[in-house]
C-alpha positions in Angstrom: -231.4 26.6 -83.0 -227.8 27.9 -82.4 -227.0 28.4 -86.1 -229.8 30.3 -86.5 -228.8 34.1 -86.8 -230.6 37.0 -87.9 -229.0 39.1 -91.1 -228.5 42.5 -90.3 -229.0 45.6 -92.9 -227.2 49.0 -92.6 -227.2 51.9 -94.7 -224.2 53.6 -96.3 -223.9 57.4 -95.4 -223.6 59.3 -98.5 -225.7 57.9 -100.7 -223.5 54.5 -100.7 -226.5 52.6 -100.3 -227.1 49.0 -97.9 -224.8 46.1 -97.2 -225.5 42.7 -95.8 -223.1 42.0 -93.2 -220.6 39.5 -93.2 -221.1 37.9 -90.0 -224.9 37.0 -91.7 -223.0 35.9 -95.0 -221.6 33.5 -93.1 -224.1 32.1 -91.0 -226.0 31.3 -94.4 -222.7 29.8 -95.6 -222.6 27.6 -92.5 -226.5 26.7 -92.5 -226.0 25.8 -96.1 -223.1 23.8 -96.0 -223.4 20.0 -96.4 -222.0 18.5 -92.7 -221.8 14.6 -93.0 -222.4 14.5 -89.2 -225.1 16.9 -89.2 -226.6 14.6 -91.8 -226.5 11.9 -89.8 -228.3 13.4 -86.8 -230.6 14.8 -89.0 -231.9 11.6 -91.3 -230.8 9.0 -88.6 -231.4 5.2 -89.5 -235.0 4.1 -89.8 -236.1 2.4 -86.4 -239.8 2.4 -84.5 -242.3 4.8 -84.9 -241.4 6.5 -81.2 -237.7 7.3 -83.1 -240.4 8.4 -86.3 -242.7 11.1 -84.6 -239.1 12.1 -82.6 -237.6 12.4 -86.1 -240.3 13.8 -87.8 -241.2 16.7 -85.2 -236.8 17.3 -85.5 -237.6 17.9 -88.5 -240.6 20.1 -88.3 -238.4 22.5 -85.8 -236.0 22.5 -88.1 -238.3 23.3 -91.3 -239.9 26.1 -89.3 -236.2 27.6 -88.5 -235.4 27.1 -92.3 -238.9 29.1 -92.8 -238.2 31.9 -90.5 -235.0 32.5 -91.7 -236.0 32.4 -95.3 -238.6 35.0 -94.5 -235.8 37.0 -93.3 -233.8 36.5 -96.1 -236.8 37.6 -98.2 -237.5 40.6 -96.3 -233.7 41.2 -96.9 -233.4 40.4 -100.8 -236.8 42.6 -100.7 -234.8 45.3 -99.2 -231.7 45.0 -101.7 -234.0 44.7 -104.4 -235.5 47.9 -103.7 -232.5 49.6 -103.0 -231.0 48.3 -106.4 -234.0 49.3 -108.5 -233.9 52.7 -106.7 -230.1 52.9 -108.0 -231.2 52.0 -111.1 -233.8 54.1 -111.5 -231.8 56.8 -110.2 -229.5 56.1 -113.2 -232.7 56.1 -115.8 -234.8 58.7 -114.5 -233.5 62.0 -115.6 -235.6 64.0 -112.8 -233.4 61.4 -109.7 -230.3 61.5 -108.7 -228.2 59.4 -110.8 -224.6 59.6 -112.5 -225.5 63.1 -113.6 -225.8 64.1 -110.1 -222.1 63.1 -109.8 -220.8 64.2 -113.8 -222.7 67.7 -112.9 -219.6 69.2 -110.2 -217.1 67.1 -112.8 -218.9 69.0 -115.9 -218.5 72.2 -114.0 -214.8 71.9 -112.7 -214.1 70.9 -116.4 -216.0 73.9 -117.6 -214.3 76.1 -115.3 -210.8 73.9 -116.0 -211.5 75.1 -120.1 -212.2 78.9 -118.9 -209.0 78.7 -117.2 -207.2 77.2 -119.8 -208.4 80.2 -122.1 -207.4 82.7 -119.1 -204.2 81.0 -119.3 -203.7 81.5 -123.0 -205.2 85.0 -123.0 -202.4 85.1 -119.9 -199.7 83.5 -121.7 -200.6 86.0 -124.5 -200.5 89.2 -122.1 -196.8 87.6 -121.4 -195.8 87.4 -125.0 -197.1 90.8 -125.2 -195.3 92.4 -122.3 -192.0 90.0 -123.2 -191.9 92.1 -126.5 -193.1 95.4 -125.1 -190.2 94.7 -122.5 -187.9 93.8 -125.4 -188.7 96.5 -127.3 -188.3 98.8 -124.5 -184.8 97.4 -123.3 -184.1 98.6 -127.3 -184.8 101.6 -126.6 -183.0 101.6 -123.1 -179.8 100.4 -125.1 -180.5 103.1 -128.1 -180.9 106.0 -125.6 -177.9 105.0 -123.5 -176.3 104.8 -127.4 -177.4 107.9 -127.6 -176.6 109.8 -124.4 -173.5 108.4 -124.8 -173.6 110.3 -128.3 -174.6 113.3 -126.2 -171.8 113.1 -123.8 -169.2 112.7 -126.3 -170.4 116.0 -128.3 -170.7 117.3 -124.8 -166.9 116.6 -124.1 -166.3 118.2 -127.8 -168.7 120.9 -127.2 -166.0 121.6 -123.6 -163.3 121.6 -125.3 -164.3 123.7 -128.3 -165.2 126.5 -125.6 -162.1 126.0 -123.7 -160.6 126.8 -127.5 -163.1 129.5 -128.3 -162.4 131.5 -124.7 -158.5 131.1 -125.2 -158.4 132.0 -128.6 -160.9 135.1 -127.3 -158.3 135.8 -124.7 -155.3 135.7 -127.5 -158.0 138.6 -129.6 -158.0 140.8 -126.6 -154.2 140.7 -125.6 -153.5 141.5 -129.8 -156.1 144.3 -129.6 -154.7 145.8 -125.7 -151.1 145.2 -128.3 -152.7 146.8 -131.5 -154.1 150.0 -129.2 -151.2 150.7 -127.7 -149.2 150.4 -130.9 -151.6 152.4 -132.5 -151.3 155.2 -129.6 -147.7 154.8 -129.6 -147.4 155.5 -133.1 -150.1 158.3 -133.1 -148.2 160.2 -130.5 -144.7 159.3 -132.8 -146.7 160.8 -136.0 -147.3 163.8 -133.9 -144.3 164.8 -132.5 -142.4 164.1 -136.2 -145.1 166.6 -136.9 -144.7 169.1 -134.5 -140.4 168.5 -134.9 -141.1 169.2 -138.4 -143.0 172.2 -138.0 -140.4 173.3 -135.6 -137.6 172.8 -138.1 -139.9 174.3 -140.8 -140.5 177.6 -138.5 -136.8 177.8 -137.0 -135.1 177.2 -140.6 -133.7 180.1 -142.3 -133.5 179.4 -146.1 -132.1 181.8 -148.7 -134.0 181.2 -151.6 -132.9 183.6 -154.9 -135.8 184.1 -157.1 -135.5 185.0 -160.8 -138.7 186.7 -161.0 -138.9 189.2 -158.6 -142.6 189.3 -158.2 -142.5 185.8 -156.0 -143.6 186.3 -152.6 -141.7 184.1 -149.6 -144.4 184.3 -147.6 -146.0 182.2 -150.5 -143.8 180.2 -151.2 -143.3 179.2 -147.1 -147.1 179.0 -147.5 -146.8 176.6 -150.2 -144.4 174.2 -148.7 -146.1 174.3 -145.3 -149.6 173.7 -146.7 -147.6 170.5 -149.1 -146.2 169.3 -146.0 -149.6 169.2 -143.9 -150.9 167.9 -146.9 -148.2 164.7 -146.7 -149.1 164.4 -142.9 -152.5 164.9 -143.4 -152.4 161.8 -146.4 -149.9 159.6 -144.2 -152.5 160.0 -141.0 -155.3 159.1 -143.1 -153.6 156.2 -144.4 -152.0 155.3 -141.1 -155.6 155.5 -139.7 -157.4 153.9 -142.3 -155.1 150.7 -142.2 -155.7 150.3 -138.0 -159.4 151.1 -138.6 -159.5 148.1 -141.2 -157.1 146.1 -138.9 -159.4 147.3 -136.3 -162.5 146.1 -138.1 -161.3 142.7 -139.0 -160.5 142.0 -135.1 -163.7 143.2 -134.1 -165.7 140.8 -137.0 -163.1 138.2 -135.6 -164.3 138.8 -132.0 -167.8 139.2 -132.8 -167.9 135.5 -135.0 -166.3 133.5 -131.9 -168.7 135.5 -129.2 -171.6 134.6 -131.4 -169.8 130.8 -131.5 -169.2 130.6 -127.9 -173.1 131.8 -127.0 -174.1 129.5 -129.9 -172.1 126.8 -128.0 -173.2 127.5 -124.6 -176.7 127.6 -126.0 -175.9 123.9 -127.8 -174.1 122.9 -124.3 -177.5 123.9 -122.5 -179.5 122.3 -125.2 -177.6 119.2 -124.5 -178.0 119.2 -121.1 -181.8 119.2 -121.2 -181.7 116.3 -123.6 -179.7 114.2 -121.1 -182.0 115.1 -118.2 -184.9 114.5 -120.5 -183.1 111.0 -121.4 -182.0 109.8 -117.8 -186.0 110.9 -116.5 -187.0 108.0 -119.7 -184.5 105.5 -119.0 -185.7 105.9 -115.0 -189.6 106.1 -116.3 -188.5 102.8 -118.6 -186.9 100.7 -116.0 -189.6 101.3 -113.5 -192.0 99.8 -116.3 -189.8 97.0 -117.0 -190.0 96.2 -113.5 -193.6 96.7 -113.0 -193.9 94.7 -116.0 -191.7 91.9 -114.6 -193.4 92.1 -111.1 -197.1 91.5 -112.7 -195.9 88.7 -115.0 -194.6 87.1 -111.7 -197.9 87.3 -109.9 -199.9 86.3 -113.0 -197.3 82.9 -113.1 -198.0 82.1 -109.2 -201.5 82.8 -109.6 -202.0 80.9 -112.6 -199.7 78.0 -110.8 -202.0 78.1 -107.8 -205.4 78.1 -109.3 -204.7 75.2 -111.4 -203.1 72.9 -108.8 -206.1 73.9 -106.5 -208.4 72.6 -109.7 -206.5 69.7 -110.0 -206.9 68.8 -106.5 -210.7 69.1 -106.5 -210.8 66.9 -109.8 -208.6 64.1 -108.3 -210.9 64.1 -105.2 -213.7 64.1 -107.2 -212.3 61.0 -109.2 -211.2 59.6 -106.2 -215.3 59.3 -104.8 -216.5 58.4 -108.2 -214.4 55.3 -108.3 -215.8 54.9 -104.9 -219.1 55.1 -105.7 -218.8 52.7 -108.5 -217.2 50.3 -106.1 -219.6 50.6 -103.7 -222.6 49.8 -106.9 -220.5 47.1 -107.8 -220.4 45.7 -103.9 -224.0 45.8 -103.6 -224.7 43.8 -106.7 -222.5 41.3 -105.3 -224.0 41.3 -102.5 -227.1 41.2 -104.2 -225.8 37.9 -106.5 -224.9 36.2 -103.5 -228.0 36.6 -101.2 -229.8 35.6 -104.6 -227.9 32.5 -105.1 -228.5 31.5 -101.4 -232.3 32.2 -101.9 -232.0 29.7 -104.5 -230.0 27.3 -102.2 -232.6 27.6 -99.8 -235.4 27.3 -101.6 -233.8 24.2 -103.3 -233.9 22.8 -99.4 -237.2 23.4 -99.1 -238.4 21.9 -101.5 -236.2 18.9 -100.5 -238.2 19.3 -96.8 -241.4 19.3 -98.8 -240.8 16.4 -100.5 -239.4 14.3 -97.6 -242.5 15.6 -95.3 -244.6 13.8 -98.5 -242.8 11.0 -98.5 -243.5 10.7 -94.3 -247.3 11.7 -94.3 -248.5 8.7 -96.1 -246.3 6.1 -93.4 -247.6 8.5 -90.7 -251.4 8.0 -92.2 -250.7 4.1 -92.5 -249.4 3.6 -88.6 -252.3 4.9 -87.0 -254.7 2.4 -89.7 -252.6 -1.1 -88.0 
């Protein structure tokens, strides 16, 4: 008959299991459905028993089309039957490949989702940890510039205490050149007043009367001279005694600013190996700050990447899950419907049965007359 048609079974790649296909669906939908017209040719009016046998072997054709294609659909529920209880079983049986088989790469990109969410805190930690090691080492940036800035001040004081130091060093030597040419000046004064006095002592004729006429002049000359060199002797000693001290307190003078000035140069040198100790630690400690910043830059865009790689797989994953429960749910439609045309069917058949009773009897009876 042309509306007999076969039903076709395909499989699903990837596991998706078979459908029936539409065009079959169809043809069962157009077999099955009630046609006035095509009830008329079928069950025309009752007439001889020529139009009986013509009706009745109509109707066997037509019965043994119904039968072949309800073998078919058999052999096709058989089919989805055994392709639903192998899903099903699949779900049951802990040893097949059921949901687990799907929750197992889910379970795993969670697990590895939860180890990277505890890399990413132990991460976000590491960053707390290098935000304050970078904090606390910008505080010491700010408190060694503080303090070279410290350094450069006492540096500028340090300059101009020297610059004080070596002019009022300079001043100490002009007043000493000053003090030793007084000091010759005055010694070469002392000794020609010395030598003039001598002369007028020598060249001076003094008439001296004596009462006693046992004094000598000779002694008496001898006695002057030697009171007189006495005097010169005394106003030397003082005169040398009061440059010596002068002498001494220029010298204690000079020796306290050359001990400050080496003292300062010493300090000065000091100073400058504690700024180049400093400016090697701030270079040392900006270098780390920006390795520091550097790492937490590639930790962020690592971090960034791994997860949105992650979340890509899940959402795939998701994605053919929902598919795979579609395609279940599509097969036990399918399933529902070829079951409910099975019933149809068979409901049709037994109609056929039942008419093919009703005719045997009148069939049995012609023959008889």
């Amino acid at each position: 008959m042309s509306r007999n048609r076969a039903f076709s079974m395909f499989g699903g790649a990837g596991g998706r299991g078979s459908r029936v296909s539409v065009a079959s669906l169809e043809g069962l939908r157009n077999a099955m459905r009630s046609d006035p017209e095509n009830s008329k040719e079928v069950f025309p009016a009752p007439g001889p028993a020529a139009d009986d046998k013509k009706t009745m072997k109509g109707l066997n054709d037509r019965l043994s089309g119904y039968l072949g294609r309800v073998r078919n659909l058999e052999d096709a529920n058989k089919d989805l039957e055994d392709q639903i209880q192998d899903i099903l079983g699949k779900r049951v049986d802990p040893n097949g490949r059921d949901w687990d088989v799907v929750e197992k790469p889910l379970n795993d990109l969670r697990k590895k989702l939860r180890d990277i969410t505890m890399d990413n805190a132990s991460l976000l930690l590491q960053i707390d940890n290098t935000k304050l090691a970078n904090d606390d080492f910008k505080n010491k940036l700010d408190n060694e510039k503080q303090a070279r800035k410290t350094v450069e001040r006492d540096l500028i004081g340090l300059k101009k205490m020297i610059d004080d130091t070596n002019l009022n060093r300079m001043q100490l030597e002009s007043q000493i050149e000053s003090v030793k040419e007084e000091l010759a000046f005055l010694k070469k004064d002392h000794k020609d007043d010395v030598d003039e006095l001598r002369k007028k002592i020598k060249d001076s004729n003094v008439l001296v009367e004596f009462d006693s006429q046992d004094n000598n002049l000779s002694d008496t000359l001898n006695k002057i001279r030697s009171q007189y060199e006495k005097l010169a002797k005394k106003n030397l000693k003082d005169t040398d005694d009061w440059y010596q001290s002068k002498f001494d307190s220029i010298k204690v003078e000079v020796v306290q600013n050359t001990e400050a000035l080496h003292s300062g140069k010493n300090e000065l040198k000091d100073l400058r190996r504690q700024r180049h100790l400093l400016e090697i630690d701030i270079q040392s400690i900006t270098s780390m700050v920006y390795s520091h910043e550097e790492s937490l830059k590639d930790t962020d865009g690592r971090y960034n990447r791994e997860m949105t790689r992650l979340n890509n797989i899940l959402v795939q994953l998701e994605g053919e899950l929902v598919q795979v429960r579609t395609q279940v749910e599509r097969h036990v439609d399918d399933y529902q419907e070829l079951l409910h045309v099975k019933m149809k069917l068979e409901a049709e058949i037994e109609n056929y049965r039942s008419l093919m009773h009703d005719i045997a009897p009148d069939d049995r009876a012609a023959p008889a007359t």
